[in-house]
N, C-alpha and C positions, 0 to 999 in steps of 0.2 A: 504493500500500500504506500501509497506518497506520503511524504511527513512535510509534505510543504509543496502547495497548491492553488495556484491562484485562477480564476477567468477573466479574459483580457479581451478589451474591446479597441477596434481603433479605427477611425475615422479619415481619412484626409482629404485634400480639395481633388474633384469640383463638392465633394457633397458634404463640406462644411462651411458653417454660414461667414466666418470671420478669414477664409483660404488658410486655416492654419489645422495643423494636426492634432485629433486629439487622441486620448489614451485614458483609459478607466478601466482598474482591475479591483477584483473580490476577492479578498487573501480569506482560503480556507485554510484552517488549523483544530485542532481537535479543542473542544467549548470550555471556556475556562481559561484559557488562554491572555494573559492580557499582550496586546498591540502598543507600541511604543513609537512617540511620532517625534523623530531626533534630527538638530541641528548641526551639522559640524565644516569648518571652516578652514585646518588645518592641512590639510594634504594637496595637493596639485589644484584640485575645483574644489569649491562649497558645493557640500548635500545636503538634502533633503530626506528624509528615509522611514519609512514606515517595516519595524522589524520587532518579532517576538521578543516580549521581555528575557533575557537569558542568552542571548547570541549578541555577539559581535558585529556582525554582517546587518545585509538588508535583506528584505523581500521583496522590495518595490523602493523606487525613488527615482529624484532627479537631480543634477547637476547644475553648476550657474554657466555650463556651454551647451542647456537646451538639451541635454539626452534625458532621455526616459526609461526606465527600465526598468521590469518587473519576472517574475518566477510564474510561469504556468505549471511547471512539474518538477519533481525531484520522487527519482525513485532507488533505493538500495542505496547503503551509506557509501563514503566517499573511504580509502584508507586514511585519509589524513584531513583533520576540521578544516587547514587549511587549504583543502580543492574544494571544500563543496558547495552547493550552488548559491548559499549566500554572500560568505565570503570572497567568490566570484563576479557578484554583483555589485557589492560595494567596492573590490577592487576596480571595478570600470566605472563606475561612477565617479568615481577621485580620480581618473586619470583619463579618462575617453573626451577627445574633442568632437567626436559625433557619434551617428551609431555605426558606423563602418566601422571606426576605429575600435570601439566598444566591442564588437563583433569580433575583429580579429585581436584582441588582447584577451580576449575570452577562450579563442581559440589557442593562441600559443599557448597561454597556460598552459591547456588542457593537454595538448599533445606531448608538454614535456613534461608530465604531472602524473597523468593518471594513467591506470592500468587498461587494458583490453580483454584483459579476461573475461569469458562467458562462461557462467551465467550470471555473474556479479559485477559485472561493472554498473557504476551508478549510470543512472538516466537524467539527463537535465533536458528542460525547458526553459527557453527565455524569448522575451517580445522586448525588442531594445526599439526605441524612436529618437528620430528629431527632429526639426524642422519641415524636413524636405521627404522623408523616408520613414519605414519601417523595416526592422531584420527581424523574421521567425527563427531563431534558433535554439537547435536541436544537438543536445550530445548524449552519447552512449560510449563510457567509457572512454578513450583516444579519440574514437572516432566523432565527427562531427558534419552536421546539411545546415545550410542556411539558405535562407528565401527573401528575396524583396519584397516590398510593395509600394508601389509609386504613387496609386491614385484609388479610388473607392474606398471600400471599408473590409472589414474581416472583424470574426468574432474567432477569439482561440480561446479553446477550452482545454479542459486536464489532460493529459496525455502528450505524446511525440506527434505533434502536427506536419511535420514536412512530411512529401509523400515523393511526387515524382519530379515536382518541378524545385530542383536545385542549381542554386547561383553561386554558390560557393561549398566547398568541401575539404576534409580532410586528404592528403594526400592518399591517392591510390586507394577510395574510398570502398569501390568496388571488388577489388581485387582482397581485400582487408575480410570483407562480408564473405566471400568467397573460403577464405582461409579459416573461417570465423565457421561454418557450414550453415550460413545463414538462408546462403544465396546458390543455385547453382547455373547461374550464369545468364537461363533462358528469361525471356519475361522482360517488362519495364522493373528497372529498377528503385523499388517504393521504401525510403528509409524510414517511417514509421512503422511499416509492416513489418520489414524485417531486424528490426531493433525493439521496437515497442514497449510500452504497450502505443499503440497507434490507436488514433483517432478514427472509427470507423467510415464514420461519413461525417458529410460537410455538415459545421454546425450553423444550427439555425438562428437568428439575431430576433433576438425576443425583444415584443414588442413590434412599434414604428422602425421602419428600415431606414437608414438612411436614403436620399436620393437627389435625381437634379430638380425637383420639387419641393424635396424635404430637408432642407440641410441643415446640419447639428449645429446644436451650440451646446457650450456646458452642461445645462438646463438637462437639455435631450441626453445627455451624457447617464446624468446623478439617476433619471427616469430608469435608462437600459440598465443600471446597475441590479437597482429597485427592483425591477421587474423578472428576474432572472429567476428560474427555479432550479432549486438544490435541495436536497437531503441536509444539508447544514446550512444554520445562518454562517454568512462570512465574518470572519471576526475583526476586520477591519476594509475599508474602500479607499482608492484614492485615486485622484483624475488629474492628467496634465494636459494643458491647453498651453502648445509649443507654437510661434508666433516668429515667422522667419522676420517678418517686417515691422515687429512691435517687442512688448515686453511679454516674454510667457507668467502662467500663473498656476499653481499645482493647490490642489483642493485632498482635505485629508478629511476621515469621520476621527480616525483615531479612537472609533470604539464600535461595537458591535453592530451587523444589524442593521443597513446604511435606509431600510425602511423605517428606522428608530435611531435614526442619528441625524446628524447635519453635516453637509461638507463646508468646511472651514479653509482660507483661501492664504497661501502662502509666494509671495515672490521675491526673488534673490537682489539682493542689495548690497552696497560695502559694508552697513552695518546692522544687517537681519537678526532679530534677533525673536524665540516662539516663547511659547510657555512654558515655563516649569511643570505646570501639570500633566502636561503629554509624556513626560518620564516618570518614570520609575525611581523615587529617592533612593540616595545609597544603603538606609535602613529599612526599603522598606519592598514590596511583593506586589505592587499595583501601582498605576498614577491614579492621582487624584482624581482628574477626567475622570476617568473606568470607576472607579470607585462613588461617586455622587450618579453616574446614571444608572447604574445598577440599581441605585435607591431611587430612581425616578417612578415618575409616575405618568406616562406615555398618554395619558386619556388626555392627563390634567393641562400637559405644557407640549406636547405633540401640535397643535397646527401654530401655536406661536413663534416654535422655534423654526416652523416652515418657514413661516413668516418674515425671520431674522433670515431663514439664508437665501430666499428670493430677494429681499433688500439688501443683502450682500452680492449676489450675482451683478443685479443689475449695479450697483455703485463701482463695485468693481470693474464692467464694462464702460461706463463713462469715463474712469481714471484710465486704465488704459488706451483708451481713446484719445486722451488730453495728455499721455506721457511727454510730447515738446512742452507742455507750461507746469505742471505739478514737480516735475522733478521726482525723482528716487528713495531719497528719504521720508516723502509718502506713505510707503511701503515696508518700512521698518519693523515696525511692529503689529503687521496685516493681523499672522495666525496668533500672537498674543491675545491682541485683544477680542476677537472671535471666541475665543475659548475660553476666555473671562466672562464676555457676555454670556455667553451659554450657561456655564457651570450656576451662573445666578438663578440662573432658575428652577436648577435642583436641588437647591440649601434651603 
């Protein structure tokens, strides 16, 4: 079973309303769990990161050079904490200047890192963005498929999504599957099938579809999360609106349940700075966030705090609109004070 699982949605132009890309993933985790929404500024880029209390790494986040990137799958442990797919993730977040590059520092890793043994090599998924692009990739032990997407949408869900159509690859990818007795030679060559576990068929975009009629905005975004069915609530959401021609803007719940949360809007600045309550104190087993909504009362403060985050979307759209006259430091303390409002109304 995956220990770490997210579904990932992504949009980009012509069928989004602002020509920028977006991205929205559902981190599953077994319930109980608490999500930790962390700032850091220290290494090559500032992050962004939405990651289980107790890990180092990320499961989702983004960078102040516009990448995005989050965990669809992880399956079978890694030899070493330091291959496995979070700590893979946050390595390319602190150092990728798009997602190409994210892509292939993912890859080198991997192929000087991990083992190729069958039947245990780990399985990774990831959906990296940026501006202009999205990469599907897919690893199984050494070996690795990665896939573009330039324009439309795609919804990725659990499992190894690359099938036939690959844009990049491990060296001698086939001949590897070959030696591997995955493969024997006839056939279109389908790397989730023969790696897997694979995605059987194309997954379906629950809800409104994007289109040249319909085009997303955030809004449409926080909805397809909403509306998603699973066997498990997700134990955290979070959405990047990457903006080649503007300032991007990432939106986190930072706690359960994104039908019983609110996305809170975060963008990178020289002096960004989020809440205290999105972590986990060093004495303590939960953040505060997590902790006051568990004690909520969803009947009582449920459409107000709708309310707060539709008044948040749209103000948020106007300032990005006006980035030549508002300036940057604006922006400073966006997710702080989101998350101060909020928690007011579960004391």
């Amino acid at each position: 079973m995956s220990s770490n699982a997210g579904e990932c949605f992504v949009v980009l132009p012509p069928f989004t309303e602002s020509n920028e890309v977006i991205y929205g993933r559902n981190s599953y985790r077994p319930d109980g769990e608490v999500s930790e929404v962390v700032y850091a500024n220290d290494k090559e880029k500032s992050i962004i990161i939405s990651k289980t209390f107790g890990i180092d790494g990320a499961e989702s986040g983004a960078n102040s050079s516009n990448v995005s990137i989050g965990i669809t799958w992880t399956d079978g442990e890694s030899l070493n904490e330091s291959y496995d797919s979070t700590t893979l993730t946050r390595m390319a977040l602190e150092t990728s200047a798009s997602a190409t590059d994210a892509v292939d520092k993912i890859a080198d890793f991997i192929e000087k890192n991990h083992s190729c043994d069958k039947p245990d090599m780990p399985k990774y998924g990831f959906v990296i963005c940026d501006t202009k692009e999205v990469w599907i990739l897919n690893v199984a032990g050494k070996n690795w498929a990665a896939e573009v997407i330039t324009d439309g949408f795609r919804h990725i869900p659990q499992g190894l999504s690359i099938s036939t159509k690959i844009d990049k690859s491990s060296p001698n990818l086939q001949q590897t599957a070959q030696d591997l007795a995955l493969w024997d030679g006839s056939g279109e060559f389908n790397f989730g099938q023969l790696f897997g576990p694979s995605i059987q068929s194309a997954a379906t975009w629950p809800g409104q579809e994007p289109s040249a009629e319909v085009k997303f905005s955030v809004i449409d975004i926080f909805k397809t999360l909403r509306t998603v069915k699973s066997d498990k609530s997700p134990q955290s959401s979070n959405v990047s609106q990457l903006s080649a021609n503007g300032v991007s803007c990432h939106w986190f719940t930072a706690t359960p349940n994104p039908n019983e949360s609110v996305f809170k809007p975060f963008v990178f600045t020289p002096n960004a700075r989020i809440s205290p309550l999105t972590v986990v104190p060093a004495d303590g087993t939960t953040t505060l966030l997590h902790k006051l909504y568990q004690q909520r009362d969803w009947e009582a403060v449920g459409s107000l705090l709708r309310s707060l985050e539709d008044a948040c979307v749209e103000e948020m759209t106007c300032m990005l609109g006006e980035m030549g006259s508002i300036g940057n430091s604006e922006f400073d303390e966006l997710l702080k004070d989101c998350v101060e409002a909020e928690v007011k109304f579960y004391r």
